[in-house]
N, C-alpha and C positions, 0 to 999 in steps of 0.2 A: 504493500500500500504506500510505502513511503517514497517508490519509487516510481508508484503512479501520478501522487501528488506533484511530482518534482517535473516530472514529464507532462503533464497538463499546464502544468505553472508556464513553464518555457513556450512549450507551443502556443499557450492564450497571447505572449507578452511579442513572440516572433512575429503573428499574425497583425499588429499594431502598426497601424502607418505611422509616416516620421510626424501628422499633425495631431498624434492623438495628444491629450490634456494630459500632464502626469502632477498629481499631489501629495502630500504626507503628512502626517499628523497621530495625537495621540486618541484612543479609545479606551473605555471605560463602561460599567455598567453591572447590571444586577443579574446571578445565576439564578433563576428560582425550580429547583429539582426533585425530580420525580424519580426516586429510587423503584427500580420493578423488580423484589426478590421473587421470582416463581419458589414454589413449593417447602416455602418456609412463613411460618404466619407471624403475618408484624409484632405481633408482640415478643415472639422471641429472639428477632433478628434486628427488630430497631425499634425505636419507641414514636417513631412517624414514621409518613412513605417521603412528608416533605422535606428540604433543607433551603435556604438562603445564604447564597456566596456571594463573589466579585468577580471580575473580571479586570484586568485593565494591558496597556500595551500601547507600541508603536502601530500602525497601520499606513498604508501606501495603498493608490489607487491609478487607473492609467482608463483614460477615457476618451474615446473618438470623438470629436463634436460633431453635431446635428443627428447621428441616428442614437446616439444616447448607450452605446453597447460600449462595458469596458470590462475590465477585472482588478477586485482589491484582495488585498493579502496583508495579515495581520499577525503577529506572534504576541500574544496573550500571556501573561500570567492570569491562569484562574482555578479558584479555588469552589471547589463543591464538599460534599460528605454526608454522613449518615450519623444522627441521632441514635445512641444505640439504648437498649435495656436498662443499664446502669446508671445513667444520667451524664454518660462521658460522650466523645464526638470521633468518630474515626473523618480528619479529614484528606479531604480527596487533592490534592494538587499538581497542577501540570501547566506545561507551555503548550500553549490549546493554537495549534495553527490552522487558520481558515484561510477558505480560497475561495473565493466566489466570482461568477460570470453575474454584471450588473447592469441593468435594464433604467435607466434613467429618462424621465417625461417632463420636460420644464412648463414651469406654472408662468411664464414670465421671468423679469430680470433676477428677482430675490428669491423663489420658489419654487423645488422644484420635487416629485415625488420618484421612489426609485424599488424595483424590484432585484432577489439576487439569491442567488442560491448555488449552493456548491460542496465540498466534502473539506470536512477538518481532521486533522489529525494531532493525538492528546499524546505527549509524553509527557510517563507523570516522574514527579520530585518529591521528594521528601520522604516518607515511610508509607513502606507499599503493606505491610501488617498492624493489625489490632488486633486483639482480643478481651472477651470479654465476657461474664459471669452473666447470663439471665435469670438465674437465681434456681437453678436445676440444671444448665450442664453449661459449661465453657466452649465458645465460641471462639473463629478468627475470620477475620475479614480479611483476604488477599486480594491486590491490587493487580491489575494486567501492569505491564511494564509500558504499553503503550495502547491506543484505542481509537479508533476511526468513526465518523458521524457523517450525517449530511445536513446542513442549512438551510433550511427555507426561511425570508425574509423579507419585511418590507418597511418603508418609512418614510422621510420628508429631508429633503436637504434648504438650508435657509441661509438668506445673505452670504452662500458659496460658502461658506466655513464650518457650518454645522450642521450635522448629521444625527438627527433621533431614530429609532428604529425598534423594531419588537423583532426577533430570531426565534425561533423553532429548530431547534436539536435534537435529530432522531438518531438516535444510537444505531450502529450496524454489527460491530464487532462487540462482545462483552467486555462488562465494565470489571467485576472480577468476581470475585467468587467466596461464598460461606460456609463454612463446615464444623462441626463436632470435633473440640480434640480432647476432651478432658468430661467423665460423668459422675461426681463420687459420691452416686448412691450406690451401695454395695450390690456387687450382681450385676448391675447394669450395665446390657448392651449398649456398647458406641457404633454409633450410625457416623462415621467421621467420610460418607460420601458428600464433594462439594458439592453444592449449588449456585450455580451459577446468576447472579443480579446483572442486567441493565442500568443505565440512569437518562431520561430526558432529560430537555430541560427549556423552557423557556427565560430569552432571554431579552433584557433589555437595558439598551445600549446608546450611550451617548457619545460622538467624533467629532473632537475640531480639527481642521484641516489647516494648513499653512500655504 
């Protein structure tokens, strides 16, 4: 995947006549996540399905003028996670890199609205394990080492420098995986097969451009 990313990247920016727009700036905005554990029930595996993160990062954009077709590209710091049983937080972090082909409609001089969509790619940082006591048998939370999504998106761009938008984050590849490694009621069968969770996520995002 990461070498599909990198070959779409090139091809979209080759394709680029010498008059297309090119700008940079920084983004920012709100993660709000939809953890989807199949085959384990929330109460044992996290004490919500929701969480509330961040996002933020450089971003670059390169844009044809007048039919409004371009691509932006953004390397992210952003933070998600899971709420667990215990009252503690397994969090999720990574350099969240998106690519998107974007669909621009001008409102006039100061205004203008914009569609985009395309595939991200998560490498995560910081601690890829947790575990954790639901108060009957010991859990752990493993993290994939990297994780792939796709973008759908739209929003408004204002007096050229600003950028609001709402994102939609559909997971393709898994996010990581839960399992049993500790039960100490005596006797007790360990079921220590993973289950594997997703995470959506809606997002929403503010850019200024330079």
């Amino acid at each position: 995947m990461k070498k599909v990313l990198v070959i779409c990247g090139l091809a979209l920016l080759s394709i680029m006549p010498a008059s297309a727009q090119f700008s940079w700036g920084i983004r920012g905005g709100l993660n709000l996540v939809n953890n989807d554990i199949t085959a384990v029930t929330k109460e044992s595996a996290a004490s919500k399905d929701s969480y509330t993160g961040y996002f933020i990062g450089p971003m670059a954009e390169v844009q044809i003028p007048v039919i409004g077709i371009g691509v932006d590209l953004a390397a992210l710091y952003s933070q998600k996670g899971i709420e667990l049983p215990d009252t503690s937080t397994m969090k999720n972090q990574s350099l969240a890199i998106p690519l998107s082909l974007k669909y621009t409609l001008g409102l006039g001089n100061f205004a203008a609205v914009y569609f985009a969509a395309g595939p991200q790619l998560d490498f995560k940082i910081g601690d890829l394990n947790t575990s954790f006591n639901d108060g009957e048998e010991v859990k752990d939370f493993a993290l994939e080492k990297s994780s792939w999504s796709i973008n759908i998106g739209a929003g408004v761009k204002l007096i050229n420098h600003i950028q609001a938008g709402i994102n939609y984050n559909i997971p393709v590849s898994k996010e990581g995986a839960v399992k049993v490694i500790d039960n100490p009621t005596p006797g007790a069968v360990i079921d220590n097969e993973p289950v594997d969770f997703k995470s959506s996520t809606l997002q929403f995002c503010l850019t200024w451009t330079f």
